[in-house]
Structure formats: C-alpha cells, structure tokens
NUDODO-917805 format. One record per residue (C-alpha): x, y, z; residue in three letters. Coordinates in steps of 0.02 Angstrom, whole numbers, padded with zeros to 5 digits. Layout:
! NUDODO-917805
X/Y/Z/ALA
...
//
This chain:
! NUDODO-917805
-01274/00925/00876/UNK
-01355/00811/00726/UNK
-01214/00765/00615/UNK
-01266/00785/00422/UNK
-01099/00684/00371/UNK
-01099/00547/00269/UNK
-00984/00438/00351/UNK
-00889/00256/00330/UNK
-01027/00174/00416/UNK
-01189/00239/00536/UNK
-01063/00228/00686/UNK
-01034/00366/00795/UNK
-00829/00406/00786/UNK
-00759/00521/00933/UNK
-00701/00683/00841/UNK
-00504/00713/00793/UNK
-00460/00895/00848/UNK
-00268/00899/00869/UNK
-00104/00793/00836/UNK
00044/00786/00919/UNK
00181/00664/00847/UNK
00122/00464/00839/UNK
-00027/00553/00937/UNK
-00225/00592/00880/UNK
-00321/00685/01005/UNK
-00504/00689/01018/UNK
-00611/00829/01078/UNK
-00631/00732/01224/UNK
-00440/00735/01259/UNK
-00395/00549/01245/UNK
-00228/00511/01157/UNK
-00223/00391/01047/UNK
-00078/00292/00977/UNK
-00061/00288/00808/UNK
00016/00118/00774/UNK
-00062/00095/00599/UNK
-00026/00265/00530/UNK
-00220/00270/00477/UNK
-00193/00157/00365/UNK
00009/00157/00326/UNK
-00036/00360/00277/UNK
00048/00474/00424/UNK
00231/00416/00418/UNK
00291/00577/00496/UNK
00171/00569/00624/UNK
00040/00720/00655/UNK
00124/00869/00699/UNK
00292/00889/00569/UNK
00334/01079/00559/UNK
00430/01058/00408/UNK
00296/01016/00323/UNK
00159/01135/00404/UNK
00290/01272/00357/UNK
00300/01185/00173/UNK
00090/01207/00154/UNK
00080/01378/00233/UNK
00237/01448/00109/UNK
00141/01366/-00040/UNK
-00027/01446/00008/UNK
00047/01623/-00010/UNK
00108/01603/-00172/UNK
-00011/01496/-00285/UNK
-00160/01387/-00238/UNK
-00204/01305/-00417/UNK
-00178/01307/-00592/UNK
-00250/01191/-00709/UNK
-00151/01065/-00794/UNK
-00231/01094/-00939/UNK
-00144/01246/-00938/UNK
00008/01250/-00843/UNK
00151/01163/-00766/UNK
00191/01244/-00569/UNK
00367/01221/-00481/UNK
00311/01121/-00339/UNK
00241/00991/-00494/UNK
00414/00994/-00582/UNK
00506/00972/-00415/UNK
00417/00838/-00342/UNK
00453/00746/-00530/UNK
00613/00779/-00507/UNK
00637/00709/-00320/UNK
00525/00561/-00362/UNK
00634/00518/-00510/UNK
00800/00560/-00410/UNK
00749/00409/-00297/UNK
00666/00295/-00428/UNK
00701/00112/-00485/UNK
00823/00112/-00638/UNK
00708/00151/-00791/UNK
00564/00262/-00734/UNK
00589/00430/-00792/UNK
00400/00512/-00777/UNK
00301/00552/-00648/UNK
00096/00588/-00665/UNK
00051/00684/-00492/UNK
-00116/00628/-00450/UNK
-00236/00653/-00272/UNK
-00230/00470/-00215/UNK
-00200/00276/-00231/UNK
-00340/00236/-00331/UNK
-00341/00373/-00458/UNK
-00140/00332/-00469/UNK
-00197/00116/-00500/UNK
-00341/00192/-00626/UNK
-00215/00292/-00715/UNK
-00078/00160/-00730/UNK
-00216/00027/-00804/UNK
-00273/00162/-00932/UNK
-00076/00205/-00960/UNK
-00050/00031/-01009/UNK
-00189/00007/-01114/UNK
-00145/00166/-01241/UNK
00023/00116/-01232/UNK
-00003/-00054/-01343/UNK
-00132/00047/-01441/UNK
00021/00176/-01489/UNK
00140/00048/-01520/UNK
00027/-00058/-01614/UNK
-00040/-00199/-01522/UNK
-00221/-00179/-01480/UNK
-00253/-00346/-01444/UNK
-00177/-00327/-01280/UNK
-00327/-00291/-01179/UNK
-00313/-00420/-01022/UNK
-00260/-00388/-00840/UNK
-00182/-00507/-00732/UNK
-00165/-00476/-00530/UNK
-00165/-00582/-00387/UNK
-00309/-00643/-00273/UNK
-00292/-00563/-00076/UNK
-00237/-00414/-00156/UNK
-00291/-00227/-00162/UNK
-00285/-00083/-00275/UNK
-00432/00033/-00223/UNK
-00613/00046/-00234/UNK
-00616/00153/-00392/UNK
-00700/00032/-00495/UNK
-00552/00002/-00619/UNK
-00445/-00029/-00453/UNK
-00541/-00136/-00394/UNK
-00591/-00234/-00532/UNK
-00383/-00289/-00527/UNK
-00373/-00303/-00337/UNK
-00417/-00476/-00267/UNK
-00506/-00417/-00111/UNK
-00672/-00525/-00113/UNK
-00747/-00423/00013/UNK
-00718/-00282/-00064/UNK
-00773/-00301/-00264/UNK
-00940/-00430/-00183/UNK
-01075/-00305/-00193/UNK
-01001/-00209/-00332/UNK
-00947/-00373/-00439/UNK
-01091/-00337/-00602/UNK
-00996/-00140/-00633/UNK
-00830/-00224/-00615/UNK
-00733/-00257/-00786/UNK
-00640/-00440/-00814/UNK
-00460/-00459/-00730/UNK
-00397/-00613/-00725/UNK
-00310/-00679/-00535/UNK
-00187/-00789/-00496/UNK
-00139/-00865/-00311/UNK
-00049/-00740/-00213/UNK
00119/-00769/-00162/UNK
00087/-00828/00020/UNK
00230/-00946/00115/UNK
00135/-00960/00291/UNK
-00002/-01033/00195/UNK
00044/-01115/00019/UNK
00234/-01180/00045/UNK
00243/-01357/00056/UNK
00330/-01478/00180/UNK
00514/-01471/00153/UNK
00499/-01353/00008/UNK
00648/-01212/00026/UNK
00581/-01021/00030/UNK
00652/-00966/-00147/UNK
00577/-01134/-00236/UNK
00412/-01075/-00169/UNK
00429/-00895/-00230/UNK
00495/-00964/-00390/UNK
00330/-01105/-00393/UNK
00216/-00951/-00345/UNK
00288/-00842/-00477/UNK
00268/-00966/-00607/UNK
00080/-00966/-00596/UNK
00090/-00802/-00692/UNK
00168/-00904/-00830/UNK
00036/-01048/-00817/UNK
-00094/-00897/-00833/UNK
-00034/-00801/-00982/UNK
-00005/-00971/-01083/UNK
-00207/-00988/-01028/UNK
-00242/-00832/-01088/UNK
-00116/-00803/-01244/UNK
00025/-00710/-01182/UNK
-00018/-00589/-01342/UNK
-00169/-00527/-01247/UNK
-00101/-00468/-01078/UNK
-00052/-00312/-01048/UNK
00003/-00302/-00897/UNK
00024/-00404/-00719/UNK
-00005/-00285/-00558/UNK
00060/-00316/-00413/UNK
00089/-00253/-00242/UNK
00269/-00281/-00164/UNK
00204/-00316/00011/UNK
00018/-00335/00022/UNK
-00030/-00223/00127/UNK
-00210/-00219/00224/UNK
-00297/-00344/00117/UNK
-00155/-00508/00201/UNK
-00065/-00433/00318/UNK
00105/-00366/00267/UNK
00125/-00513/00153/UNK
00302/-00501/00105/UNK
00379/-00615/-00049/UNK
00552/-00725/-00032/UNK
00676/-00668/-00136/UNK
00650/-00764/-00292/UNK
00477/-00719/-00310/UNK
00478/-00528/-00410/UNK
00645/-00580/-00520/UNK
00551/-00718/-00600/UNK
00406/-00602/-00615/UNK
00492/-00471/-00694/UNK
00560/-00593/-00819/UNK
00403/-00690/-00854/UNK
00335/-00512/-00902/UNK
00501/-00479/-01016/UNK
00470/-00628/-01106/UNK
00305/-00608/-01163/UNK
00296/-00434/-01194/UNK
00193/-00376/-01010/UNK
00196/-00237/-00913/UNK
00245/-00250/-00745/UNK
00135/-00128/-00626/UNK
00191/-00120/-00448/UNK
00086/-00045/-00320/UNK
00161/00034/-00198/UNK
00027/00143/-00116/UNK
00030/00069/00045/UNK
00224/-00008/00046/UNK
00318/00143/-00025/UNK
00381/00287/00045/UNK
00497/00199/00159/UNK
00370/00097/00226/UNK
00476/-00056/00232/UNK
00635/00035/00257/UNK
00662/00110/00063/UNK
00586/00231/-00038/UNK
00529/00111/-00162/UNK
00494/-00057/-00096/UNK
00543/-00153/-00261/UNK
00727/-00080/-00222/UNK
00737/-00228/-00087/UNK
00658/-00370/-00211/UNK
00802/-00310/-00351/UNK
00695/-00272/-00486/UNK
00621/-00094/-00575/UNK
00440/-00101/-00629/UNK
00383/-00030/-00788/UNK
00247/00061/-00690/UNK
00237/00113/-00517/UNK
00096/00195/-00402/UNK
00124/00281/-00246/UNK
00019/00378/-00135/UNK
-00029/00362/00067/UNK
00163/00396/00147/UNK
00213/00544/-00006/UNK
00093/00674/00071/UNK
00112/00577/00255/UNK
-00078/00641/00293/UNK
-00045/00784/00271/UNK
-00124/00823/00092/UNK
-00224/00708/-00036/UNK
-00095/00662/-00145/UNK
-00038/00512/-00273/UNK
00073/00453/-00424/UNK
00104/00372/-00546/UNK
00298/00355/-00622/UNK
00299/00266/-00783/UNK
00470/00210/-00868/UNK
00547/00320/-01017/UNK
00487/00184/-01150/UNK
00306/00205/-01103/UNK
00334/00394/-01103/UNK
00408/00401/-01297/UNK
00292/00292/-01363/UNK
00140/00403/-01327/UNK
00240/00548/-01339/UNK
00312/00521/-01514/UNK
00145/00443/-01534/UNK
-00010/00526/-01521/UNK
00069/00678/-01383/UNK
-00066/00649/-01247/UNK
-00123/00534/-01113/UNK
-00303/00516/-01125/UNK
-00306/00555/-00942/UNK
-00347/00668/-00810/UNK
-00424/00748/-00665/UNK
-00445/00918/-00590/UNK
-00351/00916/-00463/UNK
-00212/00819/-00500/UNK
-00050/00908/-00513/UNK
-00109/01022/-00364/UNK
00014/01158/-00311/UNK
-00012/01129/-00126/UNK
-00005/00966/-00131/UNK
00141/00944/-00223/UNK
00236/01079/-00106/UNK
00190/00968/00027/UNK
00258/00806/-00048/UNK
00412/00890/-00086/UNK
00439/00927/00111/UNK
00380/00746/00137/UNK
00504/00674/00023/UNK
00636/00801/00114/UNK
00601/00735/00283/UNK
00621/00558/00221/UNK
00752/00581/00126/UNK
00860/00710/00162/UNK
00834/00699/00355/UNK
00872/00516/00356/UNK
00685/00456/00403/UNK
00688/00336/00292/UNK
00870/00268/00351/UNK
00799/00239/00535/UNK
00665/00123/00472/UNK
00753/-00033/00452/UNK
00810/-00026/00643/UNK
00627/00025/00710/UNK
00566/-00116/00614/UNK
00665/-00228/00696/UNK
00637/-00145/00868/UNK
00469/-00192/00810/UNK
00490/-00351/00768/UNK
00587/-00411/00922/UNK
00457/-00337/01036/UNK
00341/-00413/00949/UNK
00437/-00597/00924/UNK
00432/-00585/01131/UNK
00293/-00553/01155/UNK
00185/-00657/01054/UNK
00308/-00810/00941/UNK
00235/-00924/01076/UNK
00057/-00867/01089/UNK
-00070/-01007/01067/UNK
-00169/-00896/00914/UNK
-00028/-00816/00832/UNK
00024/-00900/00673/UNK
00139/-00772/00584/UNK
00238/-00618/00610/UNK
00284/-00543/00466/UNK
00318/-00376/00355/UNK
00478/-00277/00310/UNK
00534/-00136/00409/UNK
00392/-00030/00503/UNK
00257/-00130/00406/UNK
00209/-00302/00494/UNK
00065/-00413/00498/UNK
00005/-00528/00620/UNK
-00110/-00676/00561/UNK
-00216/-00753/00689/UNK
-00262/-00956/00716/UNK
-00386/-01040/00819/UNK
-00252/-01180/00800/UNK
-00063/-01160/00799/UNK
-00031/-01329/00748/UNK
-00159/-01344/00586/UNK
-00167/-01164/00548/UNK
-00363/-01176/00573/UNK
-00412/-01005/00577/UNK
-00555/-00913/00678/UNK
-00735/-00927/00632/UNK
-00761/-00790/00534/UNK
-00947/-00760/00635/UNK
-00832/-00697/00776/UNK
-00761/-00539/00682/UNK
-00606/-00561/00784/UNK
-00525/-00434/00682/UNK
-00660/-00316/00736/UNK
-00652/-00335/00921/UNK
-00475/-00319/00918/UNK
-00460/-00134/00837/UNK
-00618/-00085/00956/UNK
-00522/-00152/01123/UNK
-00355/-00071/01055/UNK
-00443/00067/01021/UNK
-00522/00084/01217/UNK
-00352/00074/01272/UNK
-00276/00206/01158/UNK
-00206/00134/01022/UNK
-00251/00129/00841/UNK
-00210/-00030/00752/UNK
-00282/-00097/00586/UNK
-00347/-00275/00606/UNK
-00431/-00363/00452/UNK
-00526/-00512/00427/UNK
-00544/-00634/00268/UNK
-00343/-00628/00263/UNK
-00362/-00813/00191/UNK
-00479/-00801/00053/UNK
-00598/-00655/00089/UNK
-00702/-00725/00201/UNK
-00587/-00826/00322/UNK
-00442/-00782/00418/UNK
-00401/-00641/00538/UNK
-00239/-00528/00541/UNK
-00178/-00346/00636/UNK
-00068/-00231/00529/UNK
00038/-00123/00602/UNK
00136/00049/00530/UNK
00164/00167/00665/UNK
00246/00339/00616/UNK
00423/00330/00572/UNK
00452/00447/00719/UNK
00391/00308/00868/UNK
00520/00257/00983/UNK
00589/00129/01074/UNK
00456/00160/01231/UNK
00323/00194/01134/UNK
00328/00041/01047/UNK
00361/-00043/01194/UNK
00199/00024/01230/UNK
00088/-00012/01072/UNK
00159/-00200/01077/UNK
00107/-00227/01256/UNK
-00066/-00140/01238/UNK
-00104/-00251/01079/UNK
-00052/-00411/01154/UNK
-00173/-00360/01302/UNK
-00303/-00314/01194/UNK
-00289/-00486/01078/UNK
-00299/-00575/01252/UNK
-00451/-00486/01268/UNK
-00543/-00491/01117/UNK
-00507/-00685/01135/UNK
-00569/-00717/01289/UNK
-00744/-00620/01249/UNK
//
C-alpha cells in the first residue's frame, strides 16, 4: 500500500504495532530493544498499565477545554506534583505539548519579564555551542547544534554561544576536574563583559547535553559558578531539562545533583514517558509576580497546551516515578550500565569516553585512542552503527558532529527505567558487536 506520510526522511521504516515493556514490535513481529528510549522519551517502557488506566479514566470524563477559558484538575495537579518535586524557588508551572514549545516559551518568558520590571534593554541570549534546544526556530536559534540551525541559519534570530563545558575534549594536561568546570564556566563571564552584562537576559543551558554530545555531563564546579555569574549581573538562568529530567540521570530534576535551582526550567520527553505529547515550563515565584502584579498575562500560548489528557497522563507518569520508586532504582541501573559497559569497551581501540549520569550515557568514538583523532566524518559511523544495532534488535541513538557539528561520532544510550540486569547485559553486548561491525565495513 502507497504511503501518503510525510515522514523524517524518504526511507522506508518497518511499522510499530505493539509494545511490550523495553520492547517495540513491528508488524513483522521483530522485537526490538529499546535502549535509547526513542530518544530519552519512554522511561516506563511501552506497555505501563498505570498509565493506560490513567488515559482511559481521563477520556471518560473531559477531553479539552481551552485555556483561554478554564483551568481542569489534571492541569492543577500536575502543577502541584511538578512543584512538590521542584528545585528551591520555582513555584509555576506552564503545561505545554513538547520540548520546543516549553524552550520557545521560556525565551519569550524571559524577555517580558525585564520588559515588566523595567529593563528593556535586556534583549540578548547566551547558550553554549554542541548544544540543543529544538527545531522550533526560537529553540534553535539558542541551541548550538550546527547541523541542525545550517540550512535554516537566515530565519534564525542572534544568540550568542560560548564553548561548551566538555572535559574529554577541552581540559588541559594536569589541570584538576573542578578548575576546568570553573575555567569553562567563566567563559560566560568573559561573554557578558563582551556583550554588556546589562543586555543579557538570560544564559540557557542543558544539565547534561543530551543527543547533540553525548551525555555530556559537567564536574561539579561547573553550574555553581554559573548560577552565580548569572546572580551577579542580573541573568536568568534557563536550564533545559527536556531530555535529562524526569529521572533521567537518577533525579527528577537533574540540576538537584549539580546543587543549584534555575530560575527557569523546561521539561518534556520522560513527563508523558511516550505516552502523550506533553511539556513544561516551571518558572520561579519572582518571574511569576512580576508579570502578575505587572501587566496579569503572559503573552503566550497554544491550543493545546494545558490538555486534560495529557496532563492526566503526566500525573500517572510522575506517580510511577515518584511514588513507585522508579526514579530511586535509576542510580543503580546506571551503574549496572556503566560497569557493563566499562567491561566491555574501557579498552577498545575506538572508544574514547564513557560517560553520562545514571541511565543516560554517551559513548564518543576515536579513530585514535591516543590523540583523540576522531572518524572521518565521510564514513557516517554514527549512521552505520544505529542501522547494524538496529538489524540485530536494538534501538540505540548514535550521532555524528559530537565535536563541532561536523566531526566526531558518539552512541547515546537511555533504555526504560524498567530494563534489567539481563537485558542490559544484552543491549551492551549487541552494541559492542554491532560497533565492531560498523568498523570493520
């Protein structure tokens, strides 16, 4: 049957007709491995009855109701279980259908907040290179993903990027892990005094970078010199979480393990776990009053944000994190993880870094161990990597340009935080097999 469907790219996909667990089943019925939760989305895997029950309860009693018009119970309890979780400070929560439109609306937030508290000259952005915030074209105009922004680059409006914060790459010789976060975090100083700190509104981050590096995690010192670089001159400090929250690397909020409380934070991906279209945005109580007491509405909006099903659904998701201790298991999968991976491949002639927090870990690639040369990019290692995974069953998420955009090669892996100890036994041996492949071709 001709397909009508606009899809990713003009390659044919196998179709997705069931899910059972850390398992996607095709119509031809293949299992697959999910060891990349789509892309860090399906933390609960693809079959949670708490959650099915959740969505069918919700359907019987209301599908929509504009926010325009109305507040809804599952809106006011998923504010209230966001904000029961929350980094000290953050009191408001903006339910929105996905990552981007939860970046776009924390850039726009920003923005009206200096205009109601009278400082309109703050118009600049600041964000890091080998970063990513969507491909809305706000979002993307503050992510860093060269790739990405290339063909779109004359729509996109000016952000400003600094290096990101990248030890395998960027520490020196000798140089201790917390004076290279602090060195790395001080380039957002460097930039502001470039631009006049009285201009920037706001620095965005994400905690981890997720598929743009390769679970590029920070040292410690990195985000507490951030946060009070921003302090000092007045910034806001936006964290992204879309693709690191939700217990992704073994807490709710990622920031909770760097010690410091954004004044804006987007989520998305793992709060409706795949199973609805659903984002945020929690802003802190200051933003909140000023626009409040202000003007009384955020220029902001969209249809369906604040949906009824979807935020019945995030509730349940939340639960099952929460409540049923998901979230508390992730610190020893990750390490499960981490050792399996450590023995398998610390000693592998092309690996040059393991990294990631919790069930969120990256694996860069090298042509040369000892220089850190990486692949040439003509070989889209990256590429033949997810397509031999993918032939044996398992889903990874492999990305190339994990350097500067256009060099470097990396696999990112989130499996559901349901996988156990066999199964990921299973997904590391199948990916080292399928590197040794994809290498060899």
């Amino acid at each position: 049957m001709a397909s009508h469907l606009f899809g990713r790219s003009a390659h044919a996909l196998p179709r997705a007709v069931a899910g059972d667990g850390c398992y996607l089943i095709d119509a031809e019925g293949r299992r697959y491995l999910d060891g990349s939760g789509g892309a860090a989305v399906s933390c609960l895997g693809h079959s949670d009855t708490k959650v099915r029950q959740a969505m069918h309860d919700q359907i019987d009693r209301l599908n929509f109701a504009h926010t325009g018009f109305f507040t809804s119970d599952p809106a006011e309890d998923l504010a209230r279980a966001l904000i029961a979780h929350a980094p000290p400070g953050l009191s408001r929560v903006y339910p929105l259908s996905g990552g981007s439109e939860a970046v776009e609306a924390a850039l726009k937030l920003a923005r009206q907040y200096f205009l109601e508290t009278g400082q309109p000259q703050r118009t600049k952005i600041v964000a890091r290179r080998q970063s990513y915030h969507g491909n809305t074209l706000g979002a993307l105009a503050a992510g860093g993903n060269a790739w990405r922004r290339e063909k779109f680059a004359p729509l996109l409006v000016t952000c400003h990027h600094i290096a990101p914060c990248y030890p395998y790459r960027d520490r020196a010789d000798g140089e201790s892990l917390d004076a290279y976060g602090l060195r790395a975090a001080d380039a957002l100083e460097d930039e502001l005094q470039r631009l006049g700190p009285e201009t920037v509104m706001a620095f965005i981050a994400e905690p981890v970078v997720g598929a743009t590096a390769g679970a590029l995690a920070p040292p410690a010192s990195y985000f507490p010199r951030i946060r009070d670089i921003c302090d000092r001159h007045g910034v806001l400090l936006i964290l992204d979480e879309v693709m690191c929250g939700m217990g992704r690397t073994g807490t709710l909020f990622a920031c909770d393990q760097d010690g410091v409380a954004p004044d804006i934070v987007t989520i998305a991906k793992g709060l409706g776990a795949g199973y609805v279209p659903i984002g945020a945005m929690l802003a802190s109580d200051a933003i909140y009053r000023a626009i409040a007491d202000g003007s009384g509405a955020f220029q902001h909006g969209h249809t369906y944000h604040g949906h009824p099903l979807a935020g019945a659904t995030a509730v349940a998701v939340l639960d099952r994190l929460t409540q049923d201790g998901l979230v508390a298991e992730v610190p020893a999968k990750g390490q499960t993880l981490v050792e399996a991976l450590t023995d398998r491949l610390e000693n592998h002639p092309h690996v040059g870094d393991i990294r990631g927090r919790g069930l969120f870990r990256g694996i860069e690639l090298v042509a040369d161990r000892d220089t850190k040369a990486p692949f040439d990019p003509a070989r889209k290692l990256h590429a033949r990597i997810k397509a031999e995974a993918f032939a044996r069953g398992l889903i990874c998420y492999p990305g190339g340009g994990t350097i500067d955009g256009v060099h470097g090669d990396h696999i990112l892996l989130a499996p559901p935080f349901i996988i156990d100890d066999a199964q990921i036994g299973w997904l590391v041996d199948t990916l080292a097999d399928s590197l040794d492949a994809s290498i060899a071709a």
